[in-house]
C-alpha positions, 0 to 999 in steps of 0.5 A: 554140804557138811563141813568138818571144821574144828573150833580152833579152824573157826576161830579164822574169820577166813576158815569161818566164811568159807564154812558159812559158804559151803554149807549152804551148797547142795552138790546138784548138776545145775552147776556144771552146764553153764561152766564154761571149762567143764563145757570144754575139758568135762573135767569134773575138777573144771566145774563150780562143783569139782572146784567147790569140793576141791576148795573145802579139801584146801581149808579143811586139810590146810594144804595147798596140792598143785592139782588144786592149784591148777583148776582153780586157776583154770577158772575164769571168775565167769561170776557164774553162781546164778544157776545155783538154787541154793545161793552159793557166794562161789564168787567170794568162794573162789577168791578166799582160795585164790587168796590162800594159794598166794599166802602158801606161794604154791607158784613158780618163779615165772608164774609170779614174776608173770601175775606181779608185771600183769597187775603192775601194768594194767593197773596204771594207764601210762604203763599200759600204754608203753607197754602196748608200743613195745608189743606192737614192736614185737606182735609179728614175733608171737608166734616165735614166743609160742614155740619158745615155750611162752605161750602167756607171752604170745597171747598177751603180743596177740591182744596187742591192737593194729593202732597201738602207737597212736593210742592217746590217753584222753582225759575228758574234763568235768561238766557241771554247775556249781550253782545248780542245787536241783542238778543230779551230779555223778561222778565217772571212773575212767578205768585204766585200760579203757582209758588207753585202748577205748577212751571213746566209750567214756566220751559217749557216756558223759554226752549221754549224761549230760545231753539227760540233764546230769552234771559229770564229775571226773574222779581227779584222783582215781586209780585201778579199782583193784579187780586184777589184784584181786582176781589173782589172788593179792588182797592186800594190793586190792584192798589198797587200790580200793581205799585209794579210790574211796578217798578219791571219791570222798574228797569229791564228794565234800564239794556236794554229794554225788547221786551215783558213781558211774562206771562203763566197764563191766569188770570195774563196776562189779569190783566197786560194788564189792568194795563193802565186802572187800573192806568189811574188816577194816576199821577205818573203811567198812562204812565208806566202802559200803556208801560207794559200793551203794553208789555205784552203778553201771551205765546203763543201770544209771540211765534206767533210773533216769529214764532214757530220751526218746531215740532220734534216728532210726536204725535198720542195723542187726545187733549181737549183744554178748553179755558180759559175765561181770554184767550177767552174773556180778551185777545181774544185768542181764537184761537191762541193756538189752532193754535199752538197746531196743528202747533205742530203736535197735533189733537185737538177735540172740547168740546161741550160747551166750551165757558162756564166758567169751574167754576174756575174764579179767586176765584169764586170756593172759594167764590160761590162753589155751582155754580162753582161745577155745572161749573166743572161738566157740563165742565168735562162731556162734555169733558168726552163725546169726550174721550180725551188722554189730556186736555190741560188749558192755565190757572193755576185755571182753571188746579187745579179745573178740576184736581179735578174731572177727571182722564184724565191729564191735562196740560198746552198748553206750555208743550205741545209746549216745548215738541213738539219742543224738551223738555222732556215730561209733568211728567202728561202724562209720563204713555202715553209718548209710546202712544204719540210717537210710535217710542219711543215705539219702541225703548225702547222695543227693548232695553228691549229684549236687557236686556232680550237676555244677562241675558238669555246668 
């Protein structure tokens, strides 16, 4: 694509990377079939493409319009760059625009009052926890917010879980031993709204660690990654909440070296891979932000690499695996889990469309819940079409926004795998444990006409 940039322009390094990105786009129509939004609006300005030419308009011109700003809100961050032939960073792309919008501050009062409380309280669990009791106090009201013209209100009440009040935020301690110097030794992130809405996941994961021989370390320190502030365009909150955590982790690691750092939320791992490019600028960070990115791992990547146990039970359950877009595209794990789940023993069925966006992304249901409702929908109807016994996420937002709409558990890929190589079964699926293991069923009958047989005797 050609640009028309002046020297003056780039002499920016912002101007600068966004011209080195543009030029390497062919405009081709590869890029607007996987768009999830031009697969709802057919909105050329709802597709990589629109977004692309209306993102060189922004930095060229040096304007910022309200229709720029509107569809590239209204684009999910779906990470979805892999169909381009040409390599396009559209993901780096996109936030550089973001990033401009905030500078210019082209929002109204209740848009930026509305993204400052979204990135305050998600970032901190305990805030996070409050909240969800005062939403499930008002959940029954949602739809009186709706009609009040609070439509970001209602969607957030709508995500709010049936259990929120007895939610607990569990901090699981480390497990390893100093005095063995052979021990591979990870460090795990917790995550923030994982930590409150599924703290199960990281439990599943640290026994699946520890039961292949690794010691875990819990990052004492450890604080939000930075991936909300950074998809709504605040960068230097981001950059602050990534320096925080790389602190963290090299208090951790003066103790003894870590092999990886481990993360079991889709979002935050492709956000701590992105730490380098986050802090390249910056002086006093640039080399350890790229020594973490470089550790980082998602779960199921870390346990590819070890090579997972052989699986100890059998299981006849039928398995939706919906591939996250910080999975898929971030951090091209498309078909890694997948692997694992049948290295495991578990049948895995395809979802027809399931390199669509679910409509979770990060915030996106809060901030555009009109579009990431159609987003559920589509997903949900198409895995309704294949029956599955589960559905298995590697992602927290995208578990919490399907839980919404279905009655099929879902679960995340890693209680799976912890259950598989001898961990208790998921609480989501303990109605289908019988169906899941028929040996098990077996057994448990057997002990019932036992009982039966000595209170007839």
């Amino acid at each position: 694509m050609q640009t028309s940039f002046n020297a003056l322009q780039l002499g920016d390094p912002t101007i600068a990377r966004v011209d080195e990105i543009l030029r390497r786009c062919v405009p081709c129509e590869l890029v607007a079939a996987p768009c999830p939004t031009y697969v709802l609006t057919r909105d050329e300005r709802d597709s990589t493409r629109g977004r692309v030419n209306l993102i060189k308009q922004m930095f060229e011109s040096g304007k910022v319009t309200s229709t720029m700003v509107h569809h590239i809100d209204r684009c999910p961050s779906c990470l979805g760059r892999a169909a381009c032939p040409s390599g396009v960073d559209y993901m780096h792309l996109v936030n550089l625009a973001r990033v401009r919008i905030e500078q210019r501050g082209h929002r109204g009062a209740s848009q930026r009052m509305m993204r400052w409380f979204v990135s305050r309280v998600l970032a901190n669990p305990y805030r996070f926890k409050a909240l969800l009791a005062l939403g499930w106090f008002a959940r029954p009201f949602r739809h009186v917010f709706a009609k009040m013209g609070l439509p970001r209100v209602a969607a957030a009440l709508e995500l709010v879980p049936a259990n929120a009040l007895k939610l607990k935020i569990l901090k699981p301690k480390s497990a390893y031993n100093p005095k063995a110097p052979h021990t591979k030794r990870v460090a795990i992130m917790l995550g923030c709204v994982q930590e409150v809405l599924a703290p199960q996941i990281n439990q599943a994961a640290m026994r699946l660690l520890r039961r292949h021989g690794i010691d875990v370390m819990v990052v004492k320190d450890e604080g939000s990654s930075g991936a909300v502030a950074h998809s709504l365009g605040h960068e230097e909150e981001a950059q602050g909440h990534a320096r925080h955590n790389i602190d963290a982790l090299t208090a951790l690691m003066r103790e003894r070296l870590l092999d990886a750092i481990i993360v079991t939320d889709g979002g935050r791992g492709a956000m701590l891979k992105d730490y380098g490019n986050l802090l390249a600028r910056d002086r006093g960070y640039a080399e350890r932000a790229e020594y973490v990115s470089g550790l980082a791992r998602d779960i199921t990547e870390y346990l590819d690499e070890i090579g997972l146990n052989p699986p100890v039970m059998w299981t006849g359950l039928k398995v939706a695996y919906h591939s996250a877009c910080s999975l898929r595209h971030g951090q091209k794990l498309e078909a890694l889990p997948r692997a694992l789940l049948e290295q495991a023993g578990y049948t895995l069925t395809d979802i027809p469309e399931g390199h669509l966006c679910c409509g979770s992304a990060g915030v996106y249901n809060i901030l555009q819940p009109d579009l990431a409702g159609q987003l559920r929908d589509r997903m949900l109807k198409n895995i309704e079409s294949i029956s599955p016994d589960v559905i298995v996420v590697g992602n927290i937002g995208c578990m919490a926004l399907l839980q919404g709409g279905t009655d099929v558990p879902i679960v995340h890929t890693v209680e799976l795998l912890d259950w598989a190589t001898g961990g208790p079964c998921p609480p989501a699926l303990s109605k289908l444990r019988h169906r899941a293991n028929p040996i098990e069923a077996l057994v448990e009958m057997a002990k019932t006409a036992a009982k039966e047989r000595e209170l007839v005797d």
